[in-house]
N, C-alpha and C positions, 0 to 999 in steps of 0.2 A: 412605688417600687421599693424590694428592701436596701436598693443601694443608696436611696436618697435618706431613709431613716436615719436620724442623726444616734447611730448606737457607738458606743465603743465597747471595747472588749471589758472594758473596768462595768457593764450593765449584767453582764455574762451569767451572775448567778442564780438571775432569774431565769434566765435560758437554762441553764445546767437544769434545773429544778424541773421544765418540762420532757428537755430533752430526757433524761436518765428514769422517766416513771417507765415501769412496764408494767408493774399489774397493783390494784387494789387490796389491802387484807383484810381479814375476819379476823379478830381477836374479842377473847370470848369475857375477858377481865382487864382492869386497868394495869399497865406496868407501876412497875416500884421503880419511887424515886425517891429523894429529899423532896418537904414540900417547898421549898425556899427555891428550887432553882426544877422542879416539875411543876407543867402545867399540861393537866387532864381536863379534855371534854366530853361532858355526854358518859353512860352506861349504856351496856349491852346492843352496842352499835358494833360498824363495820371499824376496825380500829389499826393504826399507825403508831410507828411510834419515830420521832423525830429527833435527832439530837442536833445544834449548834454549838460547837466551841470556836468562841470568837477572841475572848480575852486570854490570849496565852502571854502577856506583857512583855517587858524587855524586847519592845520592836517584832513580838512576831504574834502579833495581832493580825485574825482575819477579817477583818471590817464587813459588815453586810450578812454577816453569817446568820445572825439572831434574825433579822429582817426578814430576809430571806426563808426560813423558817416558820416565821408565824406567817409568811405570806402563803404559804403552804397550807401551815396548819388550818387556814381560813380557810381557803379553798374549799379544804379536804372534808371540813367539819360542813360547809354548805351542803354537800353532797351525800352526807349524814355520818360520815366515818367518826369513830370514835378517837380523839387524837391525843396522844401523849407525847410533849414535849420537852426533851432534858435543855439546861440551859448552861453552858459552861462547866462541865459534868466533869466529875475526877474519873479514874480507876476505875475506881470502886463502885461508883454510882451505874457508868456502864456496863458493868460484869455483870451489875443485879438487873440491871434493864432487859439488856440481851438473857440473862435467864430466863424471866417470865417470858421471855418474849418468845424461846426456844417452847416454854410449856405452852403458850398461848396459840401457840404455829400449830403444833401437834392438834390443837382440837377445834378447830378453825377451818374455814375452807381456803383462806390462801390471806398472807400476812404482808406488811409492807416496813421494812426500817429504812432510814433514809437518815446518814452522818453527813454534815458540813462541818470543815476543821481540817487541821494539819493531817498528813498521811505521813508514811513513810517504809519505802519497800526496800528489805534488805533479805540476800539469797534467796526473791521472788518470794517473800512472803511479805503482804501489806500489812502495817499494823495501824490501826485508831490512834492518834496522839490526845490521850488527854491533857486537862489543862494545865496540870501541874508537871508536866513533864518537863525534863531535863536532857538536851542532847547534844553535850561535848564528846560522848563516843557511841559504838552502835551500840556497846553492855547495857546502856543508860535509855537508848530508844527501847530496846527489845525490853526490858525489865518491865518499864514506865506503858509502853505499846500496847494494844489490847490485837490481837491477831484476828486478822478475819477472818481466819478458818473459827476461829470461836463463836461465830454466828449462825456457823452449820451445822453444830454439835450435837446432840441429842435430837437427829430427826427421825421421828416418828412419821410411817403411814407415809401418804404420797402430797401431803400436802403443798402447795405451790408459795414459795417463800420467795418474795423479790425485794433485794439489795440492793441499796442506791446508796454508792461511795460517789462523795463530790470532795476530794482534796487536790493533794498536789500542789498545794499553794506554795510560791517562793517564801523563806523562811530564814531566821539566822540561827536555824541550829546549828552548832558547829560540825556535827558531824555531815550534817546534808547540805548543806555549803560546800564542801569536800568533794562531794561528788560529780562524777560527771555529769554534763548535760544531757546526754546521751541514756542515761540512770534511766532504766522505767518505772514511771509513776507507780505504776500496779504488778499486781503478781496473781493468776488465779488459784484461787484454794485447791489445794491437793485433793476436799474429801467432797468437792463442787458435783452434786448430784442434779437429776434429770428435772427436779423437782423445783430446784431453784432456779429463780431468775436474776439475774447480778448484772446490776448496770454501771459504767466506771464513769465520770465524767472528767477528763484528764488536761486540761489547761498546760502548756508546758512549764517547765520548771522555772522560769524567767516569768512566767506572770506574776504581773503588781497589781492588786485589788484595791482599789481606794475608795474612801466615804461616798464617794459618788453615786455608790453601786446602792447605798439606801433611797435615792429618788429617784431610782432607774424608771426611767420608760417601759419597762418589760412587765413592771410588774401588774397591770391590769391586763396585759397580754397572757398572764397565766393565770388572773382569775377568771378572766372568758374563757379559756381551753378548756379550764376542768368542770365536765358539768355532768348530772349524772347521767344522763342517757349516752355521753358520747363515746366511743370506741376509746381504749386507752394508745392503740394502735394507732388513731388517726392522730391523736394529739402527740402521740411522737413525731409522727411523719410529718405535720406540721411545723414541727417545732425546728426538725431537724432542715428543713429545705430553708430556714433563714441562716445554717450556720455558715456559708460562703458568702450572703452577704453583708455580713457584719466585721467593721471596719478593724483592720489587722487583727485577723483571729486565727491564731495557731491553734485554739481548742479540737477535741475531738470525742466522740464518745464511742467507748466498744462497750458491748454489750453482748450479754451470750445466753442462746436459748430463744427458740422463734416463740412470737407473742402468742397470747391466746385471742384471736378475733372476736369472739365472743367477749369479748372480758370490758366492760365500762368502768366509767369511774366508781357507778354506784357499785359493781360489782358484775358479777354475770347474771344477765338479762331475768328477772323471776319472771315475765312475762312470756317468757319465748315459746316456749310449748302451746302459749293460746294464738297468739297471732295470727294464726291461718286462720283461727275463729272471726278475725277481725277484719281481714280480705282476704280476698283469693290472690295466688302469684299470677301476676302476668307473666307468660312466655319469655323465657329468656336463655339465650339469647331474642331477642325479639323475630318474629318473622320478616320475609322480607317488606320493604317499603319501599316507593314510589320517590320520596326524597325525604331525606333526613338535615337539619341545621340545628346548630347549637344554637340558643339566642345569648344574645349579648350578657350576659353577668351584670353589667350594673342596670337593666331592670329590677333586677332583684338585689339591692347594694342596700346594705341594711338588713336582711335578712337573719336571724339569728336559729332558725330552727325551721322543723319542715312547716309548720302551720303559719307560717311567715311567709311562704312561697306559695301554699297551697291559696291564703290570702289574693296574694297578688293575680292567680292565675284565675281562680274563683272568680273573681271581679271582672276580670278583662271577658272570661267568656259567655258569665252573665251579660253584662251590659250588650255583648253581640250577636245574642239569642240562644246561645250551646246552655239552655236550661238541663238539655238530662247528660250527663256523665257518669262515666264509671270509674272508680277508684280501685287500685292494685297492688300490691307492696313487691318490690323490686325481692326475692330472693333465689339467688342463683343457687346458693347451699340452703339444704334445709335447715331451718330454723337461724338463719342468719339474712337480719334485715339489711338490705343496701338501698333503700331509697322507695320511692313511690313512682304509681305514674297515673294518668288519668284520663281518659280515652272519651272522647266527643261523641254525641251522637250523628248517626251517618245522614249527610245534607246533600243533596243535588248541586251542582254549579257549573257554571257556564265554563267556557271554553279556556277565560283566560284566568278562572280561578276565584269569580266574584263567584257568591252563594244567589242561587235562583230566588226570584221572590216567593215571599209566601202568599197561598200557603206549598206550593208546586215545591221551597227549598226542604221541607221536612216529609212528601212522599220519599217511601221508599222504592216505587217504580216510577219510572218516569215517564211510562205513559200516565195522559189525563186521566180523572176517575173518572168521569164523564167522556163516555168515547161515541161523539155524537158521528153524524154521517159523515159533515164536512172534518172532521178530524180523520177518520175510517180514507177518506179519498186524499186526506194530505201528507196521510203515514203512508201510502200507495206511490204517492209523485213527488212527493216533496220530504223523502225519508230522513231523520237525522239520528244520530248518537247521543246517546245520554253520559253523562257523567257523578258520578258520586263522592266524597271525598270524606274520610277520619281523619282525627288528626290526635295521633298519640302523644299528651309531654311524659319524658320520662328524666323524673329528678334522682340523678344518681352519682356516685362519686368511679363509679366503673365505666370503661369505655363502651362507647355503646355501636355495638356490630352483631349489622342484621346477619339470619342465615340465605339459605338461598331458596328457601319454601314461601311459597306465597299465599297467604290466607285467602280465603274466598268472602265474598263478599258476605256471606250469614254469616262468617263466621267473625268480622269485623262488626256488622250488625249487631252482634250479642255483647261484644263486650263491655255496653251500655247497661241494658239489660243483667248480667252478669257479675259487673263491679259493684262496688260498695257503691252506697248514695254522697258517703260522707267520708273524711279523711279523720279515724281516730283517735281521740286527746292522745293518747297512748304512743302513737307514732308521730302525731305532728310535732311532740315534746321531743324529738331526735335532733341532733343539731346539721346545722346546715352550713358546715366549712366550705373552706375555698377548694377543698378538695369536689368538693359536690360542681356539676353543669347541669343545665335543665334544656335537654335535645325535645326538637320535634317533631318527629314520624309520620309522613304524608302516605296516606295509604290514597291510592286516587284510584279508580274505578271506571271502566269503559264499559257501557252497553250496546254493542252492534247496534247497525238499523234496522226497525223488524224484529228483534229480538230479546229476549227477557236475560240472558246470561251475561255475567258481569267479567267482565278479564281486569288483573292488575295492571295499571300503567307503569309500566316500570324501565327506562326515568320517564318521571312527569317530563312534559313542553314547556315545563315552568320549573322554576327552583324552588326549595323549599323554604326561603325567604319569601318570594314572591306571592307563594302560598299563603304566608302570615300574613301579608300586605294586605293582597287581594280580600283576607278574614275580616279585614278591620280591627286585626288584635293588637296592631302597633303600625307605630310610624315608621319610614326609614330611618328616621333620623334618633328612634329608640333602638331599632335594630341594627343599626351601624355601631363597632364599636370606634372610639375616637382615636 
């Protein structure tokens, strides 16, 4: 649980680092730097540009900055972005940065800058503190400041430009020492358009950041987040559900301008337009079903992606005879993938939820094929009900609510038939957060005595755990959680 994780607030700016991403950029050239203190990866990639000022001396060093930084820049470069990193940057050095970086926006489908280092906000306007700054009065911050309206400057076109200020560090400048506590870290730009996205990450003015923050526990926590297929949306929202439980943390982040869903790390989706090519959507909302349970989570504990789940579920309903399946891709909006699902083909079973033997559990009607005399005189006096049963998993990070239409039995029959054979590469490479559950949708099926017409049971006589038991797909003691 996060409250036993041994973190402190001094781990924090590995968290800053995920919390405050909102979107990924395209830059079309490398930024200009010094080559002594820039460090560029890779050409005509998706591209970042990063600054860390860590050594600002005489006690107002931010410790962890540089780290912090290239733990990014690694990241970033895995998922193919092109990254350019300033490293204890003057004035100077940032003015030309942020220029290319204003031309590079403009021609680009969407840019990413991201400053760690002193801030400092005076009559609501936040300025950069470079390294050589001086601040016994505000003449000397604003002079030395590099303003963040200056990052919005020459915006061209509608390009999507996201801004990640991580400051606010406590400091002995004299002038910000001076001020209150109450002092807001930030200030929004005056000339803040639709276009950009600007995330603040605002630690109070009394945080102390210490070397510790370079062996932080967080930091392989934010090299698994970033990966390319995954939502940059979900790795906020991930990121953000640990900040109450980490140990005395007044941090907070605002942020402005709703995200793009679409938008992954590697960028927005080039695949999207074919996906339908690749399966068909299952219904969703789903129709109704007979019973629905979530399973346990740590079945699937390890899991790092959908082909990791589709693995484990593969297996289980192989080994219990569900040889033919059908494969579905979860999308409620078009062209936005939320998850997969994978539909059983339809079996006969008994009363209490065991599957008939074969070969009687894989007819589709449950009269015998062979309908001799003595059967003809036992369906007359000795009449019974059939039952049928699907069982939908549907791996998704959305809650899952049936409607109240009830599929008919060919139409549960087809979605074997109908689905993919295979789960693929393409989507099994989607990751599989703790935001994702993997529900399973008991569709059960009655056939009067005498009669060919199938009704939904709707609820099953059984639960839909009892259901999985009954499958052979697990134990109680896997489908319990502890």
């Amino acid at each position: 649980m996060g409250r036993d994780c041994k973190v402190t607030l001094l781990d924090f700016p590995h968290l800053r680092i995920i919390l405050s991403i909102v979107f990924i950029s395209l830059l079309s050239s490398i930024l200009l730097a010094q080559p002594s203190k820039n460090d560029t990866v890779g050409t005509n990639q998706n591209v970042a540009l990063l600054i860390a000022n860590e050594n600002y001396k005489r006690g107002l060093d931010v410790p962890g900055a540089i780290d912090n930084v290239r733990i990014l820049k690694d990241s970033l470069v895995k998922v193919g972005l092109n990254v350019t990193m300033l490293i204890n940057a003057s004035q100077k050095e940032i003015l030309n940065a942020i220029d290319q970086f204003n031309i590079n926006s403009a021609a680009v489908s969407y840019s990413l800058f991201y400053y760690e280092g002193h801030t400092a906000t005076i009559n609501n306007t936040t300025y950069l503190l470079p390294i050589e700054t001086k601040g016994k009065s505000e003449k000397q911050l604003i002079a030395s400041g590099i303003a963040l309206e200056s990052i919005f400057q020459k915006e061209e076109g509608n390009t999507p430009r996201i801004i990640i200020i991580n400051g606010c560090f406590r400091s002995n400048f004299k002038y910000l020492k001076e001020l209150s506590k109450e002092t807001k870290c930030y200030g929004f730009p005056n000339n803040f358009s639709g276009y950009n996205h600007l995330a603040f990450i605002t630690p109070t003015v009394n945080t102390i950041v210490s070397e510790k923050v370079k062996s932080s526990g967080f930091a392989p926590l934010l090299s698994t987040t970033i990966s390319k297929n995954r939502y940059i949306k979900k790795s906020l929202h991930y990121t953000s559900t640990w900040l109450p439980y980490v140990k005395n943390s007044n941090e907070d982040i605002i942020s402005s301008n709703a995200m793009n869903t679409y938008m992954t790390w590697g960028g927005i989706k080039d695949d999207v337009d074919f996906l339908p090519s690749f399966l068909e959507a299952f219904p969703w909302p789903p129709p109704k079903a007979s019973e629905r349970t979530v399973i346990n989570r740590d079945i699937f504990k390890g899991c790092q992606n959908f082909k990791d789940v589709d693995d484990i579920l593969y297996k289980v309903l192989n080994t219990n005879g569900y040889d033919g399946k059908g494969y579905y891709l979860i999308m409620p909006e078009a062209d936005k993938v939320q998850g997969f699902a994978i539909a059983t083909r339809i079996e006969q079973i008994n009363t209490d939820g065991t599957p008939k033997e074969s070969p009687d559990r894989w007819r589709t009607s449950w009269r015998e094929n062979s309908f001799s005399p003595f059967q003809y005189l036992k369906s007359i006096f000795l009449p019974e009900k059939g039952y049928f049963r699907v069982i939908v998993f549907v791996i998704t990070d959305l809650s899952v609510k049936t409607t109240n239409s009830s599929p008919s039995r060919d139409t549960s029959l087809a979605w074997v038939a109908e689905g993919g054979s295979v789960l693929p590469a393409v989507i099994g490479a989607y990751d599989f957060t703790e935001d994702f559950n993997v529900t399973a949708l008991i569709y059960e099926y009655e056939v009067p005595e005498n009669n060919e017409s199938a009704i939904l049971v709707a609820p099953s006589s059984i639960t839909g755990k009892t259901h999985l038991l009954k499958a052979n797909l697990w134990t109680i003691q896997q489908l319990t959680k502890d």
